[in-house]
C-alpha positions as a LaTeX table, in Angstrom:
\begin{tabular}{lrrr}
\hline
Residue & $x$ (\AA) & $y$ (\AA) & $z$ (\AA) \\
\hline
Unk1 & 156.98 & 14.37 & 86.13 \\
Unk2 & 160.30 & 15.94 & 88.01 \\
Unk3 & 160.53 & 18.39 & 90.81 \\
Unk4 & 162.62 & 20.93 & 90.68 \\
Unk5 & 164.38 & 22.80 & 93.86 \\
Unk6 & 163.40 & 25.72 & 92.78 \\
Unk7 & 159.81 & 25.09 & 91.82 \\
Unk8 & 159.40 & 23.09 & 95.17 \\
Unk9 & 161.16 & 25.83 & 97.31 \\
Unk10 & 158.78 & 28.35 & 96.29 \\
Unk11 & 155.89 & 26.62 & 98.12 \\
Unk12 & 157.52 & 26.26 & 101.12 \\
Unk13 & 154.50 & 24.35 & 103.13 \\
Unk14 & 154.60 & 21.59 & 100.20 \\
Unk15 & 158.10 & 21.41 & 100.78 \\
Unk16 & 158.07 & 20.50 & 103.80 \\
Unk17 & 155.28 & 17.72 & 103.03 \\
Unk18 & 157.58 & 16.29 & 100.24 \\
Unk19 & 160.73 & 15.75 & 102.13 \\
Unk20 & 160.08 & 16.85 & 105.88 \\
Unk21 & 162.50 & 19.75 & 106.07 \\
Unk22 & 162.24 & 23.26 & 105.64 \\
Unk23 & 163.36 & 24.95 & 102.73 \\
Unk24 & 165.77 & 27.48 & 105.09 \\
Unk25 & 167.35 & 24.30 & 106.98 \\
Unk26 & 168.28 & 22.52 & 103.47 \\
Unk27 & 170.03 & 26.08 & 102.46 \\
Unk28 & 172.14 & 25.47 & 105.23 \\
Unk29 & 173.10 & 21.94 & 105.13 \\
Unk30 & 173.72 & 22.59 & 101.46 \\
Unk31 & 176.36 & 25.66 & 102.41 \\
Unk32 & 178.25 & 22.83 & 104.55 \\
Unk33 & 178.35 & 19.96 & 102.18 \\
Unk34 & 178.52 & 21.53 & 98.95 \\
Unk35 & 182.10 & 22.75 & 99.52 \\
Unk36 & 183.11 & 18.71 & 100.52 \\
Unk37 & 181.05 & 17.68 & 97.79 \\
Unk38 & 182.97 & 19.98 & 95.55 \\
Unk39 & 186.19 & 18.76 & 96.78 \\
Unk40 & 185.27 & 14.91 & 96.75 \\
Unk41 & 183.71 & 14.21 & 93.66 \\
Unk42 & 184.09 & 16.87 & 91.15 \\
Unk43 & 187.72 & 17.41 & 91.79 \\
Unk44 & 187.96 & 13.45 & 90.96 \\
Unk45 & 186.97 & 14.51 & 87.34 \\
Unk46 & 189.92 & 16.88 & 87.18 \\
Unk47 & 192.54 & 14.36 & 87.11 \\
Unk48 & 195.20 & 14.16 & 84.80 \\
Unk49 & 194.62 & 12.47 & 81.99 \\
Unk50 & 190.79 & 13.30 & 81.96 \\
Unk51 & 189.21 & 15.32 & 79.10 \\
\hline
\end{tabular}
């Protein structure tokens, strides 16, 4: 069985009883570390040498 974001975002109540956040405060932790995570990891695969 998986849960998807999307799915579980939907229901916002169960949500929030799966991992103790709301669905509108995850949004905006996600709009502050995506960018970094963008930068940090991804950009690591863009290295020279790297198909």
């Amino acid at each position: 069985m998986s849960i998807s974001y999307k799915k579980s975002s939907q229901a916002s109540q169960s949500f929030l009883r799966l991992f103790g956040i709301k669905v509108e405060e995850l949004d905006k932790i996600l709009k502050e570390v995506e960018p970094l995570w963008e930068k940090t990891v991804t950009d690591g695969y863009k290295r020279p040498g790297r198909a």
